[in-house]
C-alpha positions in Angstrom: 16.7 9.3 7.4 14.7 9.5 10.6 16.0 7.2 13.6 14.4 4.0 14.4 12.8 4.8 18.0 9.0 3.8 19.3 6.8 3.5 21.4 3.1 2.3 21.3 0.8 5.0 22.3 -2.6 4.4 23.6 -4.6 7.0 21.6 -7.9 5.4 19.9 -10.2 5.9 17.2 -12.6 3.6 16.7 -10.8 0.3 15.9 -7.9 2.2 15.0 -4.9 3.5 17.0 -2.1 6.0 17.2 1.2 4.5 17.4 4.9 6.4 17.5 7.4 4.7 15.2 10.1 6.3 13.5 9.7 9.3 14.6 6.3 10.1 13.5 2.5 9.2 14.0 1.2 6.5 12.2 -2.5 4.9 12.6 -2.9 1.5 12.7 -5.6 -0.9 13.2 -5.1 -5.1 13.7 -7.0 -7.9 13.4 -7.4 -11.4 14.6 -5.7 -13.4 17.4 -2.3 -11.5 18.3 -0.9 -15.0 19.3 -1.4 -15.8 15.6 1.4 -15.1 13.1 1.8 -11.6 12.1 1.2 -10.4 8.4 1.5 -6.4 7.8 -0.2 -5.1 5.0 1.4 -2.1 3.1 -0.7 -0.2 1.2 -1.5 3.6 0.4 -3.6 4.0 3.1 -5.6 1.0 5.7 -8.6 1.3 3.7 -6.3 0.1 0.8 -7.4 -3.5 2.7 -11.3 -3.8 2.8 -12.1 -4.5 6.1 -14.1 -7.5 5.3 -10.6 -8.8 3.2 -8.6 -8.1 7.0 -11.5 -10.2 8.9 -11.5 -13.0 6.3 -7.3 -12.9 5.9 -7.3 -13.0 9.8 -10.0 -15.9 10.1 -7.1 -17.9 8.4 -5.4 -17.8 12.0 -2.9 -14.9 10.8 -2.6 -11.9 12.9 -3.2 -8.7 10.3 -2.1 -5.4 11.2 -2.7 -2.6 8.2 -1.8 0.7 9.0 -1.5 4.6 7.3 1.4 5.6 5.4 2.4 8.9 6.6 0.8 11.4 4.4 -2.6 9.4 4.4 -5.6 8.9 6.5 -4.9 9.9 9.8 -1.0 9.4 10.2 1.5 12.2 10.2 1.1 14.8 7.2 3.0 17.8 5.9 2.1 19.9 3.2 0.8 18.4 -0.1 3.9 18.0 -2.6 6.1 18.9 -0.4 7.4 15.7 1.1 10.8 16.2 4.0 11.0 12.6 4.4 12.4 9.8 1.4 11.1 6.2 0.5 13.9 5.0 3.0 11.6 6.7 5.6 8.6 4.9 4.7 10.8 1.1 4.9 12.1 2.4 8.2 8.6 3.3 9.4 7.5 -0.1 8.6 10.2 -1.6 10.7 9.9 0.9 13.4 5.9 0.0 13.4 6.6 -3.5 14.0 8.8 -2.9 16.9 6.3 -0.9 18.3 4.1 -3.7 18.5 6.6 -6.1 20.0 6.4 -8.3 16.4 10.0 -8.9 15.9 9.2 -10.5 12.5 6.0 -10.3 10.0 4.6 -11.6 6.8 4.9 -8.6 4.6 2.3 -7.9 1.9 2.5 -4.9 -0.5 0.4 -3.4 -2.6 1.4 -0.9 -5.2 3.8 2.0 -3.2 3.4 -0.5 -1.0 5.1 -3.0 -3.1 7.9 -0.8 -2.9 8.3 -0.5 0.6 8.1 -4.2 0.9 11.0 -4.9 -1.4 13.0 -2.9 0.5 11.6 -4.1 3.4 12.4 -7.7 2.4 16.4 -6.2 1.3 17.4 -3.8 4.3 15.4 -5.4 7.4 15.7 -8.9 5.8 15.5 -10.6 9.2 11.9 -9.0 9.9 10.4 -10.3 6.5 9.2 -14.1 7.0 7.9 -13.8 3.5 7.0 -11.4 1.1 3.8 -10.9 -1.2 3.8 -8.0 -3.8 1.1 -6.6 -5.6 0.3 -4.3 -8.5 4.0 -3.1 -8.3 7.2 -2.8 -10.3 10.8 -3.3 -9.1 11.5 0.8 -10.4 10.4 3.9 -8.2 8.6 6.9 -9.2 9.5 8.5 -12.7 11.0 7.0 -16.1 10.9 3.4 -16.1 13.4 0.5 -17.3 13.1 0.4 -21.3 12.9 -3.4 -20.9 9.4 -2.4 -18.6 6.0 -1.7 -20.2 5.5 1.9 -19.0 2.3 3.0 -18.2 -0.9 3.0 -20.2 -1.0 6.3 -23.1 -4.8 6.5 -21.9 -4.6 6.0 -18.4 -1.7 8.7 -18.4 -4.4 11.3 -20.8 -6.5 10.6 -18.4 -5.0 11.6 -15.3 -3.0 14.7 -17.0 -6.4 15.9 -18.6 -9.0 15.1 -15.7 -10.6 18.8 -13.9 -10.1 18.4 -10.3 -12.8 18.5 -8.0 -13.5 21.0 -5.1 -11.6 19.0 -2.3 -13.8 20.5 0.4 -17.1 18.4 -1.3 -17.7 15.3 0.1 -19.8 14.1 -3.0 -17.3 16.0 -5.6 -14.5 14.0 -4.7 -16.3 10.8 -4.6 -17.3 10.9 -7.8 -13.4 11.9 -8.6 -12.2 9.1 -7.2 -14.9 6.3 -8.8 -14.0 8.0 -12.2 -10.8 7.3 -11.3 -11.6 3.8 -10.3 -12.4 3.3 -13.5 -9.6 4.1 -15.1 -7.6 2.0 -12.9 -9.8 -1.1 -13.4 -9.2 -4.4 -15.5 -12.3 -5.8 -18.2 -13.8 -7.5 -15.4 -17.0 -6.1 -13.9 -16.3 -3.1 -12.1 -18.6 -2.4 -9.0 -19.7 1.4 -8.4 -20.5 1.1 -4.9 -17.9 -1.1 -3.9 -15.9 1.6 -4.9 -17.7 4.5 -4.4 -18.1 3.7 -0.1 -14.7 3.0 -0.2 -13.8 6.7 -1.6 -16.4 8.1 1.0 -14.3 5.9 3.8 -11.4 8.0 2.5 -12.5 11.4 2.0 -14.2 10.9 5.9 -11.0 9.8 7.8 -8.6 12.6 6.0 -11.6 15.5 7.4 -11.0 15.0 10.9 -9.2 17.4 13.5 -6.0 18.5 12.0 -3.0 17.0 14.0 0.2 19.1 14.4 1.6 20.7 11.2 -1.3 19.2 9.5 -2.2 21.1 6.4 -6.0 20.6 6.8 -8.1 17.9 5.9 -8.9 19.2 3.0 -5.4 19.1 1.6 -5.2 15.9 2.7 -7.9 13.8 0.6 -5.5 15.3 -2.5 -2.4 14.4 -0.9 -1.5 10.7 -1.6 -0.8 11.3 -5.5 1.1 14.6 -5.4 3.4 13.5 -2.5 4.6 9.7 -3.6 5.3 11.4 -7.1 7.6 14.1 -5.8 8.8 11.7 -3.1 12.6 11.1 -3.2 13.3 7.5 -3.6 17.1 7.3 -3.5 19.4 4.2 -4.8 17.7 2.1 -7.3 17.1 -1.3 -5.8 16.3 -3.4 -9.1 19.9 -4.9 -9.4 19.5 -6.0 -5.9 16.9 -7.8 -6.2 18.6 -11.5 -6.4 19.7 -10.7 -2.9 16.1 -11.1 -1.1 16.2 -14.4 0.7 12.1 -14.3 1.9 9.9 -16.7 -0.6 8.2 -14.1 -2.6 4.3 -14.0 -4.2 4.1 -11.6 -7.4 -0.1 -10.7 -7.5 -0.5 -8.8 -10.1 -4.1 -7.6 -12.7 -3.6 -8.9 -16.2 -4.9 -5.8 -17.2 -3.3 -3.5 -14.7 -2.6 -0.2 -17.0 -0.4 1.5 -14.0 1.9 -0.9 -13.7 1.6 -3.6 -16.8 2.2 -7.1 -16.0 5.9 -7.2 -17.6 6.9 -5.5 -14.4 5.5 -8.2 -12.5 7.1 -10.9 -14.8 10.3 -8.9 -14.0 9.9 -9.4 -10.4 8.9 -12.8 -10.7 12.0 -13.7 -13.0 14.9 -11.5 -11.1 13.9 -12.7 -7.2 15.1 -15.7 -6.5 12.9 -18.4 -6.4 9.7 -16.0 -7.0 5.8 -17.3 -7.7 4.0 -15.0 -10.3 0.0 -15.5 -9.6 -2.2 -13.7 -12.0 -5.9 -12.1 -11.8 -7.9 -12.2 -14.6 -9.8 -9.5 -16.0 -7.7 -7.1 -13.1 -6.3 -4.0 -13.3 -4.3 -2.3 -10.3 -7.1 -3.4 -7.9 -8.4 -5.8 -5.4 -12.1 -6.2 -6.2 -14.5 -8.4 -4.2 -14.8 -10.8 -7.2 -10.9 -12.0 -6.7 -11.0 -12.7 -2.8 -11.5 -15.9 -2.9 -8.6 -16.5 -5.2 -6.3 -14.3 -3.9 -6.4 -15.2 -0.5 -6.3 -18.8 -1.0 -3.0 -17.8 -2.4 -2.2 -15.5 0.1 -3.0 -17.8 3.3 -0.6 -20.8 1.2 2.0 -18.5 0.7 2.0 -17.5 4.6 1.5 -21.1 6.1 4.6 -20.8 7.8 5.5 -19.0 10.6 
């Protein structure tokens, strides 16, 4: 595991920033009043947060802070697949971020991978964690999971094993990749084309930028987020631990999430003490428009205290 030095660097782009933690480079981008109460978002990339969701979350007096796992957008990268880092990495980049931004403790959200990081987040660095919210996740790491958990969906799975790749140098090519994939991904409710669809454009615009050092081209890296989180090492289980987080925890989770089924989120719910399960209707592993209003009502109570 890397070591837990930072610094804050002043490198800019656009709203978004460069900051040293753990080691590596990891951009980051805030919003709202810093002398509000800190909540950092955990996703697969920033743009896993819509921008409008950060300026309505942070209207709520809460200071949100999103960032880049390494890997994606324009944080550190390495060659696609071939991770030299671990999940413990990725908690002790989140831990190392907030002390590069002088937040000695943070309302942690999580969505998905995410959702991972936070739950160890919430375990190993339990003093940083003021509470925890988890999203579309499951309390099991990459690979086989629990036989008491639903596994994922046989068609979902078809159609990611079956589905031609794109050319990863075309913009349009990829988009239209990624909206199919959308799809997939989606619950019964209405699904939105070009919510989705800019969203995949944001994506495939930050990864073609000016490769940073040992970066594998940007090219590589609009493929990358898959292909590295499911050969990423992800050590000790952590499911039996789970009646040792002491944060009060939020369980999000689609009804109709075919990634990760809702059993996983009902096993979250049930095995941390004292957890809240909150449910979206007609959701898959997603945070549509259509559900803001819900889900951060739910969000903003669960963080009312600092």
């Amino acid at each position: 595991m890397g070591t837990s030095s930072s610094r804050d660097t002043s490198e800019t782009v656009g709203g978004e920033r460069i900051v040293r933690a753990n080691g590596v480079d990891l951009c980051v981008e805030s919003f709202g009043d810093p002398k509000d109460f800190p909540v950092l978002l955990i996703g697969n990339t920033m743009l896993t947060w819509d921008d409008e969701l950060c300026r309505r979350f942070a209207a709520g007096s809460r200071f949100v802070v999103r960032y880049d796992l390494r890997d994606t957008g324009r944080s550190t990268t390495v060659a696609p697949g071939e991770p030299q880092y671990n999940l413990r990495d990725l908690v002790a980049d989140a831990a190392a971020l907030l002390d590069a931004l002088d937040l000695p403790r943070a309302h942690v959200v999580g969505f998905g991978v995410g959702g991972w990081i936070a739950q160890l987040m919430a375990l190993d660095h339990a003093d940083r964690v003021a509470s925890l919210t988890l999203i579309a996740t499951r309390p099991t790491a990459p690979g086989p999971n629990d036989s008491d958990l639903p596994e994922h969906s046989p068609e979902l799975m078809s159609h990611l094993m079956s589905a031609p790749e794109p050319d990863w140098s075309a913009r349009e090519a990829v988009v239209d990749f990624m909206v199919v994939g959308g799809r997939q991904f989606a619950g019964s409710g209405e699904f939105h084309e070009a919510e989705v669809r800019e969203r995949a454009g944001r994506i495939f615009d930050r990864a073609a930028v000016a490769p940073r050092d040992a970066d594998p081209g940007p090219v590589q890296r609009v493929n990358q987020i898959a292909s590295t989180f499911a050969a990423l090492d992800s050590g000790e289980r952590w499911r039996q631990r789970l009646g040792e987080i002491s944060a009060p925890t939020l369980v999000i989770h689609g009804e109709d999430d075919p990634f990760f089924p809702i059993g996983n989120a009902e096993a979250l719910a049930r095995e941390i003490p004292g957890a809240e399960l909150f449910t979206l209707a007609k959701t898959g592993q997603e945070l549509p428009r259509r559900v803001w209003d819900v889900f951060l009502a739910a969000v903003l109570r669960h963080t009312a205290a600092g």
